[in-house]
C-alpha positions in Angstrom: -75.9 -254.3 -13.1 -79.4 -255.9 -14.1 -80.6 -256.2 -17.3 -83.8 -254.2 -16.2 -81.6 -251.4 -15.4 -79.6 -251.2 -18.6 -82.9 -251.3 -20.5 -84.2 -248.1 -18.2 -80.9 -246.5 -18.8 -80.7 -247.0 -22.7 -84.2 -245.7 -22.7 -83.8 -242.5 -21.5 -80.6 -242.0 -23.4 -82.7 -243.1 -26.7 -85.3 -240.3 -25.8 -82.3 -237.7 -25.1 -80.4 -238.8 -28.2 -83.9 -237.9 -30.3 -84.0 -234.1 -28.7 -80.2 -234.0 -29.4 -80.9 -235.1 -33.1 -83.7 -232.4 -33.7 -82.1 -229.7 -31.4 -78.5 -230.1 -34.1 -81.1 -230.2 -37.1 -83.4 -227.6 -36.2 -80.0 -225.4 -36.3 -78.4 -226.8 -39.6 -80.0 -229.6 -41.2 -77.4 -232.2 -42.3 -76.9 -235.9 -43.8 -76.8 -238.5 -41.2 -73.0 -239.4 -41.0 -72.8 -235.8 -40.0 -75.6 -235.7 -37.5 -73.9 -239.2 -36.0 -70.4 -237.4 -35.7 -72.4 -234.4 -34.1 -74.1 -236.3 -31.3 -70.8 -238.5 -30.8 -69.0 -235.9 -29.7 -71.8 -233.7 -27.8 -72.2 -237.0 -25.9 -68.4 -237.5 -25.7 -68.8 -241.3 -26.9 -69.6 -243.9 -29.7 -72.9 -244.9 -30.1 -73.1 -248.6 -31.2 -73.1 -248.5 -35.3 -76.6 -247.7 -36.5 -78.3 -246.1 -33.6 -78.2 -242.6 -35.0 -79.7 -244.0 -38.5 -82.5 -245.9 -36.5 -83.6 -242.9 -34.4 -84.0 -240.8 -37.6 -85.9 -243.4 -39.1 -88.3 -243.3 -36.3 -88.1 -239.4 -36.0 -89.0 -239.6 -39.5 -91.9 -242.2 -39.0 -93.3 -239.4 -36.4 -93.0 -237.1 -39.0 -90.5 -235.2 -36.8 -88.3 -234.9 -39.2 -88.1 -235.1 -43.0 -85.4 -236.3 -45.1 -84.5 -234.9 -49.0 -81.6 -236.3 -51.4 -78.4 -233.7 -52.2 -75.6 -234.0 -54.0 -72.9 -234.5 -51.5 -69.4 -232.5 -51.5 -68.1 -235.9 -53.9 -70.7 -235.8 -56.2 -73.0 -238.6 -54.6 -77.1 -238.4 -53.8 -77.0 -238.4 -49.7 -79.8 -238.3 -47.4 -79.8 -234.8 -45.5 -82.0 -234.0 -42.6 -84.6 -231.5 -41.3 -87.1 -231.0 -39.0 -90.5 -231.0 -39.4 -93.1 -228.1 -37.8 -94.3 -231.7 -36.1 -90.7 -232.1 -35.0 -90.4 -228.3 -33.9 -93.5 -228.4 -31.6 -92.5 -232.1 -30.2 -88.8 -229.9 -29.1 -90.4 -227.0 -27.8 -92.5 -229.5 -25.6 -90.1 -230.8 -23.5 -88.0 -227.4 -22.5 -90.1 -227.4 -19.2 -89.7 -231.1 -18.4 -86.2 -231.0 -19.4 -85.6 -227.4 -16.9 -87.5 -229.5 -14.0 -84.7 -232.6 -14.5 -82.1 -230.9 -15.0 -82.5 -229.6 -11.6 -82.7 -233.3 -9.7 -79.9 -233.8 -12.4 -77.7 -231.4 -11.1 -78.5 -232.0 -7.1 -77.6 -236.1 -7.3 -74.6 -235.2 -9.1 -73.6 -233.3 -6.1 -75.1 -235.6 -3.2 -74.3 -238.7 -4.5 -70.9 -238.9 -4.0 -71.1 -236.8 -0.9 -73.7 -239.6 0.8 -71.3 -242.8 -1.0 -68.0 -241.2 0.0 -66.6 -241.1 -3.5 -65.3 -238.3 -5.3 -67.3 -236.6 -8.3 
């Protein structure tokens, strides 16, 4: 694989990581290790160490989301998450894109394999 294509790919997994982010916090706002362990497992994977604390920086810089200090469960000050009215119209915005995607989404995962002879 190219380099151009890993970029293109990473790219649109950074852009579906931040609606992940702000779809988990719009229903429970939470500190980051929290909203890192969420998207792990919606995504069934690892993101690299980092990545979910660099998105919410810049969701934050977009004043999509906003970020407060809480005593945690051990007694420590910890960062905890929540969107924004910003962040809320920014979701809200891509449920039509996202409806129109999902439905090329859905047909290559059926033709592909069908058209390269492999199995789903």
């Amino acid at each position: 694989m190219n380099m151009t294509f890993m970029k293109k790919n990473e790219l649109i997994l950074k852009g579906t990581i931040n609606l992940l982010i702000l779809t988990e916090i719009i229903k429970n706002p939470m500190y980051g290790y929290a909203i890192e362990r969420k998207i792990n497992s919606i995504i069934n994977s690892k993101l690299p160490t980092g990545t979910i604390y660099t998105l919410l920086h810049s969701l934050e810089n977009k004043n999509y989301i906003k970020c407060s200090e809480k005593k945690n469960a051990n007694g420590r000050m910890s960062k905890i998450y929540e969107i924004t009215d910003t962040g809320k119209t920014f979701l809200e915005f891509h449920v039509e894109p996202l409806n129109s995607v999902s439905g090329i989404v859905n047909y290559l995962i059926e033709e592909i394999p069908k058209v390269c002879g492999t199995k789903k």
